[in-house]
C-alpha positions as CSV (number, residue, x, y, z in Angstrom):
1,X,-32.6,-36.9,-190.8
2,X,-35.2,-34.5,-192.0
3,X,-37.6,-37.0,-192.2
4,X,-37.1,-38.6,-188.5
5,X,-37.4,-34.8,-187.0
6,X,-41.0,-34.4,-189.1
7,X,-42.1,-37.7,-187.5
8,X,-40.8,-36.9,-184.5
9,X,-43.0,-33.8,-184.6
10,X,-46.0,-35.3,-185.6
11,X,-45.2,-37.5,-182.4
12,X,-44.7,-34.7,-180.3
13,X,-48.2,-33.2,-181.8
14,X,-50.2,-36.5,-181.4
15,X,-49.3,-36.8,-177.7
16,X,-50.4,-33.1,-176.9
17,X,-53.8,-34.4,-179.0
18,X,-54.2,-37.6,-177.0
19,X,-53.8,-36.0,-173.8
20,X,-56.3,-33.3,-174.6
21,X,-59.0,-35.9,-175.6
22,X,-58.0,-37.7,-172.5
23,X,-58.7,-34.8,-170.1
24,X,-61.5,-34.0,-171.8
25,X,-60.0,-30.3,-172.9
26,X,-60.7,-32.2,-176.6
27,X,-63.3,-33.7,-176.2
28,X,-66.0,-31.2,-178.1
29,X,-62.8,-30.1,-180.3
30,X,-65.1,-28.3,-182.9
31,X,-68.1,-27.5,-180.9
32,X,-66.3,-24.0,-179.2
33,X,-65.6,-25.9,-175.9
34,X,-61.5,-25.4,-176.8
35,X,-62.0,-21.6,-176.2
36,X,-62.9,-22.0,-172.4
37,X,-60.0,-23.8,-172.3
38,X,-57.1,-22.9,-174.6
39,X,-54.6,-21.2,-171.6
40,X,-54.5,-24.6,-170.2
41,X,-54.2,-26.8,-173.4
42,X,-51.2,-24.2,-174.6
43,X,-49.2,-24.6,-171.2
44,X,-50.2,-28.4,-171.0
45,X,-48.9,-28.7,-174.6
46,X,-46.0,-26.4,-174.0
47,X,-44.8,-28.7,-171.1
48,X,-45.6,-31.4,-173.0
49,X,-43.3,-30.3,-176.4
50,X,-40.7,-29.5,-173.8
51,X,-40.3,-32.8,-171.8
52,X,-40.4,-34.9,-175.1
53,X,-37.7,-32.4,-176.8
54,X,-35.5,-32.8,-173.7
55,X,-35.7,-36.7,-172.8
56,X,-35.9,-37.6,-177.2
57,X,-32.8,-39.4,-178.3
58,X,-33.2,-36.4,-181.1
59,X,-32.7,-33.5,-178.7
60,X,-28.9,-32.3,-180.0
61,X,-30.3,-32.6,-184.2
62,X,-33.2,-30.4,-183.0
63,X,-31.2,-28.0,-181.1
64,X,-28.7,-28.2,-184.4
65,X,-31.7,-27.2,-186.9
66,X,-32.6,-23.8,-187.6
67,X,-35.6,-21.8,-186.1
68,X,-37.0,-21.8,-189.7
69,X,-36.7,-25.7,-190.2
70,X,-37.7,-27.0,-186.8
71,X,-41.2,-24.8,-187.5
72,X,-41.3,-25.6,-191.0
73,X,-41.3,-29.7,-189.8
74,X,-43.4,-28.6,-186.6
75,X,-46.3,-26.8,-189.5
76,X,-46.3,-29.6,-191.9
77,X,-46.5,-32.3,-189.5
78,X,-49.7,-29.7,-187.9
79,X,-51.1,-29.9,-191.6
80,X,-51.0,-33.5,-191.8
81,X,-52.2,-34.5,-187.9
82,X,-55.2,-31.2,-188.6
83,X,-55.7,-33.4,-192.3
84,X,-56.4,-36.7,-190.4
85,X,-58.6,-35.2,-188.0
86,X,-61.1,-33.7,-190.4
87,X,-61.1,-36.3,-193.1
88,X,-61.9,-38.7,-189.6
89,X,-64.9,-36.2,-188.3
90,X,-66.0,-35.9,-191.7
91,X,-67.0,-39.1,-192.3
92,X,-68.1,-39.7,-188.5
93,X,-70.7,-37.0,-189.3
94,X,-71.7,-38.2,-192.9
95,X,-71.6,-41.8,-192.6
96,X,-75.1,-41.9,-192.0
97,X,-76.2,-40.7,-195.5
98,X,-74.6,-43.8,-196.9
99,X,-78.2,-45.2,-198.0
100,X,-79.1,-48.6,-196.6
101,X,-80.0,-50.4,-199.5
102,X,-76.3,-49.8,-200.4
103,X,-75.3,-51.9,-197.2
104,X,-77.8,-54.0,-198.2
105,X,-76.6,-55.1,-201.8
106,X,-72.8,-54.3,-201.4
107,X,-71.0,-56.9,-202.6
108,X,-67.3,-57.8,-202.8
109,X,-66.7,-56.5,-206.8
110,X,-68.1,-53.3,-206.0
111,X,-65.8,-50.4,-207.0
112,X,-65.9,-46.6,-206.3
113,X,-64.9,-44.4,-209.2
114,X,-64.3,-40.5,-207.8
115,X,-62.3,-37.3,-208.7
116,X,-61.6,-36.9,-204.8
117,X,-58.3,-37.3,-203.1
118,X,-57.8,-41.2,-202.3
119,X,-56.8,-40.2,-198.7
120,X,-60.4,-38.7,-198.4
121,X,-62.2,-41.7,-199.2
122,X,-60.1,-44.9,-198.2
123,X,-61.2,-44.7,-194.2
124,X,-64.9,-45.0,-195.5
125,X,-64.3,-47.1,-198.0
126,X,-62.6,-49.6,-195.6
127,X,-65.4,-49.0,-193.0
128,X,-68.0,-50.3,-195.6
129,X,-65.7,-53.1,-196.8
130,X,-65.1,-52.0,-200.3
131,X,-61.9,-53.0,-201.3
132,X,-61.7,-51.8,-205.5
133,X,-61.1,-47.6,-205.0
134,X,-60.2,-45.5,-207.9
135,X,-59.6,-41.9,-206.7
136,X,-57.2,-39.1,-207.6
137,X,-53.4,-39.4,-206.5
138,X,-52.6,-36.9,-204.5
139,X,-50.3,-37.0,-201.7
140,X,-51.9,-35.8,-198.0
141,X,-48.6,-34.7,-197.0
């Protein structure tokens, strides 16, 4: 049950995101456009939370849960969603220092030996078509 109220959360947390990109509100997230805007994106993501909660078939086990838990599910679902979206930007902004030769030469047994998280490197590592990743195992959630 715990589980289905932390997904449901990061549901909850990914519509509010999608609709904020979709407006626009979003769309320079990280360049300080969010401040002009943040009393609208609160209410439209308060109205948003609100309407979901009400109409999901898990209203009455969300109403059941404690303040504490809901948040707590509500935080670590933030953590993961806020996780995503910088590992994402990261690598849109980097990308480019991936030298061209190494496009160039890549080939299929290539394999990428690191000490970083897996879930760090496995969206640019599928971009580039490398398929052999050896990367520290740690868990994103």
């Amino acid at each position: 049950m715990n589980l289905l109220v932390s997904l449901f959360g990061a549901i909850i947390l990914l519509a509010v995101l999608l609709l904020g990109i979709g407006t626009g509100l979003l769309s320079n997230f990280f360049k300080n456009d969010l401040r002009k805007h943040l009393i609208i994106t609160l209410i439209i993501s308060i109205v948003i939370a609100l309407i979901i909660i009400v109409l999901s078939p898990f209203y009455e086990s969300l109403i059941g849960l404690t303040v504490n838990n809901f948040f707590f599910y509500i935080f670590m679902a933030i953590i993961a969603l806020v996780l995503g979206i910088f590992t994402f930007y990261y690598w849109e902004k980097n990308k480019q220092y991936v030298n061209d030769w190494y496009k160039e030469k890549h080939q299929d047994t290539d394999i990428i030996i690191s000490a970083s998280p897996y879930f760090l490197l496995k969206p640019m590592c599928d971009e580039l078509g490398i398929k052999n990743l050896i990367a520290s195992d740690v868990d994103s959630k």
